[in-house]
N, C-alpha and C positions, 0 to 999 in steps of 0.2 A: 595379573592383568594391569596394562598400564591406563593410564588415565590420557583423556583425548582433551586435545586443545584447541580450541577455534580461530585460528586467523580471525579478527575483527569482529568478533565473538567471546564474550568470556565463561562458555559451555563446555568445560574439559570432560566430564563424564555422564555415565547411564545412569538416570536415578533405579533406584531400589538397590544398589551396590556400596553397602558399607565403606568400602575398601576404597572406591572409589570417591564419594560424595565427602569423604573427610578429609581430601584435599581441598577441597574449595574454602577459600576466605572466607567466612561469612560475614557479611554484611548488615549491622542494625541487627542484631538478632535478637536480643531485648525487645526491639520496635515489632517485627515480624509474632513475637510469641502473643506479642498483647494481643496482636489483632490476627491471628493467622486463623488454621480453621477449626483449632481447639479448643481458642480462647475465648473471652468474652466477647460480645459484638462490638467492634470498633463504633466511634463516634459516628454517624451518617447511614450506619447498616441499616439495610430494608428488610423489614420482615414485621409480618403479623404476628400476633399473642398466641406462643403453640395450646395446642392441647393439652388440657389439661388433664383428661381422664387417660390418651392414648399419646404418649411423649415421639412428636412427628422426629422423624430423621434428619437429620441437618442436612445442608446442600449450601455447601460457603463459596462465592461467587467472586471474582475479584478483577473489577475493571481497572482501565488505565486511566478514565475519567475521577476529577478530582470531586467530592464534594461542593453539593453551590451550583456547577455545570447546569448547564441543559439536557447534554447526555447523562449523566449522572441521575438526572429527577426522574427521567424516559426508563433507568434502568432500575431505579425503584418502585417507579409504577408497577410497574411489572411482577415487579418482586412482590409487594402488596396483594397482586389479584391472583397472585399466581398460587400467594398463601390464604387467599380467603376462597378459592374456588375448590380446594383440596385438602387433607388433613393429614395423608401420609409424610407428604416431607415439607420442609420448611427451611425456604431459600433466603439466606441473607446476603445483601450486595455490600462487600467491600470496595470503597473507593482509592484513590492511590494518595500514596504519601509524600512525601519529600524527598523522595531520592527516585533512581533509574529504574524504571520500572522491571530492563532487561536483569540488574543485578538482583534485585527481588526475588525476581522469579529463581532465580541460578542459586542463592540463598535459601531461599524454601527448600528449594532441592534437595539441596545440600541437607537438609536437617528434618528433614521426611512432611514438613509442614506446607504444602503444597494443597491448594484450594479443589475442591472437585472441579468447578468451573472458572476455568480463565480466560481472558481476552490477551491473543495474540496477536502482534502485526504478523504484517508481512514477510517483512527482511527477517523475521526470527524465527518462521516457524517450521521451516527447515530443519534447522539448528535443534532446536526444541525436540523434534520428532526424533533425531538421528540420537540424543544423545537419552532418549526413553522417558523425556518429560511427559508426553501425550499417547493416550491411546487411541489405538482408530474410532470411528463412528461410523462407521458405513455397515455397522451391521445391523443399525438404526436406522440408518438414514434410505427412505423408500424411492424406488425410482421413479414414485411420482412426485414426490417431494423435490427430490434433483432436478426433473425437470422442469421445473419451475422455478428454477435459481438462474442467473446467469450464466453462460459457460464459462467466462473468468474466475467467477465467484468457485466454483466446483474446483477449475485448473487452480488455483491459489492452494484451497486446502488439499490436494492430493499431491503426495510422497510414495516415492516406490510402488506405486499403483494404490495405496488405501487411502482412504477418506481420512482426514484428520481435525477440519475445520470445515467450519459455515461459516457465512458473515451475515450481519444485518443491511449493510450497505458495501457498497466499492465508490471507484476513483474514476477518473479518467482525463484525457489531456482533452484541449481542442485548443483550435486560433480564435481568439479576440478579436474585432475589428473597430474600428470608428468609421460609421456610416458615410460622415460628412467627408472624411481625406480619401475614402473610397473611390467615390459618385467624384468628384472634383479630381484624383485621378483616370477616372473611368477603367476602374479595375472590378472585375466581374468578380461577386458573391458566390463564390462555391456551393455548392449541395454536397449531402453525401451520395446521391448517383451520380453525381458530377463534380471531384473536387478537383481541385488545383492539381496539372501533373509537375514536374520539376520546374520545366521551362516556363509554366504562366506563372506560377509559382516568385520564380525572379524575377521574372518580369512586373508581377506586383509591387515586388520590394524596389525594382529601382524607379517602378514610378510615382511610390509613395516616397519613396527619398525625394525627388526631386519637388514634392511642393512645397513652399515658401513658410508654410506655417509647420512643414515636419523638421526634426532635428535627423532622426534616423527612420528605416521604416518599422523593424521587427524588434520586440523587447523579448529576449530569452529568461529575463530576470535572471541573470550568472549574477549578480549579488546575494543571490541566498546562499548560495557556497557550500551548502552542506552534499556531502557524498551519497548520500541516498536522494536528495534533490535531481542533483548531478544524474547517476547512474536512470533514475524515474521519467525525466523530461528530455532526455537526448539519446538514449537507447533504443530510442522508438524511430531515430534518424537509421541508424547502423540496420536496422533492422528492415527500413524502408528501401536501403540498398540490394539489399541480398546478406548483409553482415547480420554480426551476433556478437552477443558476450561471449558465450562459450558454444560448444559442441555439442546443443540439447538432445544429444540421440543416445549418449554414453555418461555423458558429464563431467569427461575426465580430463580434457584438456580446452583450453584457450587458443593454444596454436595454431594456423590457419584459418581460426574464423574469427578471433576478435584483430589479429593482423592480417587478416586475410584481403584478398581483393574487394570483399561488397565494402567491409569496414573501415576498407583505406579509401575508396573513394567516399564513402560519407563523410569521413568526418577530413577531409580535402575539401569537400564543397561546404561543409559546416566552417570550415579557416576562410573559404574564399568570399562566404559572407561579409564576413569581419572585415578580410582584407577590403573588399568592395565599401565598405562604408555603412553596405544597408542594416546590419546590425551593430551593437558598439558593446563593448567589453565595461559595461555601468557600474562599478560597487558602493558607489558613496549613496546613492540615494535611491529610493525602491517605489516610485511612483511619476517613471516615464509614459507611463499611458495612460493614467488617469489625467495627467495633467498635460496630454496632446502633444509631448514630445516625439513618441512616439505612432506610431495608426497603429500597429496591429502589438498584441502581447501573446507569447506560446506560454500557457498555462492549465492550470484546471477548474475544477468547476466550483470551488472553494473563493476563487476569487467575485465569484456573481455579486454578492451582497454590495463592496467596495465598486466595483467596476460601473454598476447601475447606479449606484447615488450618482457617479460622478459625470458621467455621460447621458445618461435618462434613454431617449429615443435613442440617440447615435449609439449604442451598443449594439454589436451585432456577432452573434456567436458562428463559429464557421468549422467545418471537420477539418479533420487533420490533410497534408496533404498527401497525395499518391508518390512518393517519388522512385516507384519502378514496379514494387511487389505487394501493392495495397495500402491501403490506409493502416498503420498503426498506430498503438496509443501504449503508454504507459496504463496501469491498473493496480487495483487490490488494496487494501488497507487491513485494519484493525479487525479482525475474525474472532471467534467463539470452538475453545477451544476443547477438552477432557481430559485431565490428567492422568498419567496411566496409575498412581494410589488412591485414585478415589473409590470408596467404598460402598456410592450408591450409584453406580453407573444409570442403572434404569430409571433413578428419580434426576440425577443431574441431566439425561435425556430429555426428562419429560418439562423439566425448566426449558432445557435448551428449547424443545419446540413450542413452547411460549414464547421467546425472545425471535425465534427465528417466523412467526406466524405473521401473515401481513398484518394483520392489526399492528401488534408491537412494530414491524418493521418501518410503517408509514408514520409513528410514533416517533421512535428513534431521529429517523430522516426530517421530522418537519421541524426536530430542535437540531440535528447540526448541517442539514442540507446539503447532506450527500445522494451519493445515486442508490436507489432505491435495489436492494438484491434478488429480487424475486419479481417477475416477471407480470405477476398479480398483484402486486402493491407498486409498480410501475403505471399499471394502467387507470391505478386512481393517485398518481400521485400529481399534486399539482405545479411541479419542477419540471418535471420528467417523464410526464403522462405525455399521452400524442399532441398537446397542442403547446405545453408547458414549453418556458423559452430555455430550459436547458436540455431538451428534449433529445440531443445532438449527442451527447454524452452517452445516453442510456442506446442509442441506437447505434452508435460505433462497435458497444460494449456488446451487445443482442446480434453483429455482424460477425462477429467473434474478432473484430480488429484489435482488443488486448492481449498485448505481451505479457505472459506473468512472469515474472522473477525466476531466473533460473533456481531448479526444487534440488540445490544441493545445500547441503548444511557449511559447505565454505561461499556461502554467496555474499556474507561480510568482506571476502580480499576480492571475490570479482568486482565487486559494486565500489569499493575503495580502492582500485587499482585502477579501472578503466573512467573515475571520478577525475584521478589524479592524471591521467593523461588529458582527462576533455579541459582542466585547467592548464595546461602546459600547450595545447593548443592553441585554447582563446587569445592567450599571449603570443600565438606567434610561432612556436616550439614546432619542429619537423612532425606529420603525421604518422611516418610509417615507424620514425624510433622510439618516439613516445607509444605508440598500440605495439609496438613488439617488446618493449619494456613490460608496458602491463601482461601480457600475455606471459611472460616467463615469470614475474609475479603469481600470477595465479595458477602457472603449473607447477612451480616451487611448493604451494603450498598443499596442492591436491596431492603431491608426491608425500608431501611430510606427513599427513594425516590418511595415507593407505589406500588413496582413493575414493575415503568415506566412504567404507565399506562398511556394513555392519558387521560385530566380529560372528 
């Protein structure tokens, strides 16, 4: 059997395949044995004092949160009640270390040392699934349970049709606004039963350009630069056309829909912005809208904290806009995951419905003030809840306006390749050669890896 390689991924094989896992480089693996899920409890591990008469079952947990965090203490808590309410098994939370959390995991892998429970992103957990890191969980997971999650949340963890992750929270984009260059352009406050279509849309932007205290009107923030940034907050453009990354019906080619007709006019009127004036290709400095360079910033809901010091009242949150086939949004984050060597499935379950349970969830959320994953710890959540001012987010999310990630385990070169075109644009760069460039990119590599097929 040969061993599989990842475009933009470094997941070449199926764990439990000797023949296979003993290519991989391993990584720190000195570091990985101190604290993996055989060894001693690393420094920060949560866990109560087992039993002493009846020796509880281990259940070794391992986030991407560092020691210290907010999320990190939310996921000790947990760990704590989770071992004082129970006696059969005994969950400890490993934190993360100094190095890439994705070669960690590809490392354990490799060396059978692999935690029962993990935290997954997004962009990986494709990758993960296809290459037999994770086992499903949907034969735990109850339908009244799912319905009560988000339908992002659900569409995120499922591959080839099985459940494979939950999350505690998700993401989402929206538009930013400053109330005062608003009102003083007289440009109408969108709703989400009523948002911006293409045309009011530009026409906001050119008439927050034109007042005297704007520099530009719309902040895309292109100074973060990173390819999963890239691919997360303008895909939701392509998408809003008619366009796509890929051809999510098969998953095996790019061609015709990421250079296709909806995706060449997107990202045409995403250059004609530029060219217009009303947005600006910014990278030296990352606070054009807190400091009213800018009126409005396309971002997510991560940015609240910073955006509200800086503007107070004039902050005003607004949905995405319509520009032909709905509102869409980028989504998904950091998920809860099962490894498929874990040895106590039914006790690593019954953590996981502790972590996944509104208590923990609204826990989770009010230390790193994300959007709430479950539809009942939404309704008490005080961000996100019906009156809470990021409320916009959760209701895009509850409309079903997220896009998740296309669920192939090559979505490291789709997400890298169509990053690298939406750079070559902002500059200026032709749309239709740069999107048919990436497109032969990503069918290059879905051809070299078999179509990720499972064998």
């Amino acid at each position: 059997m040969t061993s599989r390689k990842l475009s933009g991924s470094r997941a070449p094989c199926r764990a439990g395949l000797p023949a296979r896992l003993a290519r991989f480089a391993v990584i720190g693996l000195a570091a990985l044995i101190a604290s993996g899920p055989g060894g001693a409890a690393a420094p920060g591990a949560a866990a109560a004092a087992p039993d002493t008469t009846t020796p509880a079952k281990r259940i070794n947990v391992w986030t991407h949160s560092a020691e210290g965090t907010a999320e990190f203490e939310a996921l000790r808590h947990a760990a704590a009640a989770f071992n004082r309410d129970q006696d059969e098994y005994r969950a400890e939370v490993f934190p993360a270390i100094n190095r890439n959390y994705e070669d960690r995991v590809h490392s354990a892998a490799a060396t059978g040392t692999l935690p029962c429970v993990l935290e997954v992103d997004g962009p990986f957990l494709y990758a993960f699934a296809w290459t037999g890191y994770l086992q499903p969980i949907d034969r735990f997971a109850s339908p009244e349970l799912l319905a009560d999650f988000l339908p992002s949340v659900v569409a995120q963890g499922t591959y080839e049709g099985r459940l494979y992750s939950l999350a505690q929270f998700d993401s989402g984009l929206a538009v930013w606004g400053n109330r005062r260059y608003l009102r003083a352009a007289g440009v109408r406050i969108p709703t989400l039963e009523a948002p911006w279509s293409l045309a009011e849309f530009e026409r906001a932007l050119e008439k927050l350009t034109a007042l005297d205290d704007v520099d530009y009107a719309l902040s895309f923030n292109v100074h973060i630069r990173t390819n999963e940034f890239y691919s997360y907050a303008y895909a939701p453009i392509l998408q809003g056309f008619g366009g796509d990354l890929i051809d999510r019906q098969v998953l095996r080619s790019a061609r015709g829909v990421l250079d296709g007709s909806g995706s060449v006019a997107a990202m045409k009127r995403f250059g004609h912005w530029f060219e217009r004036g009303w947005t600006r290709a910014v990278f030296d400095r990352a606070d054009d809208f807190e400091t009213g360079r800018a009126a409005l910033s396309w971002i997510g809901h991560w940015k609240y904290p910073v955006y509200r010091k800086a503007l107070g009242d004039d902050l005003v949150l607004m949905p995405m806009p319509d520009f032909g086939r709905g509102i869409k949004t980028g989504m998904g984050s950091w998920n809860w995951a099962m490894s498929s060597t874990c040895r106590q499935p039914a006790g690593a379950w019954k953590f996981l419905e502790r972590l996944l349970s509104t208590k923990e969830i609204l826990r989770m959320t009010a230390a790193n003030g994300a959007v709430p994953a479950r539809r009942s710890a939404l309704a008490r959540s005080p961000l996100y809840g019906p009156r809470g001012p990021l409320r916009i987010f959760a209701r895009q999310l509850e409309a079903g306006a997220g896009v998740p990630r296309p669920a192939t385990p090559g979505y490291g070169t789709v997400r890298n390749a169509f990053s690298r075109a939406v750079g070559a644009i902002i500059q200026g760069a032709d749309v239709e050669t740069e999107l048919a460039r990436a497109a032969a990119t990503i069918d290059e590599d879905i051809a070299k890896h078999q179509g990720y097929q499972r064998p």
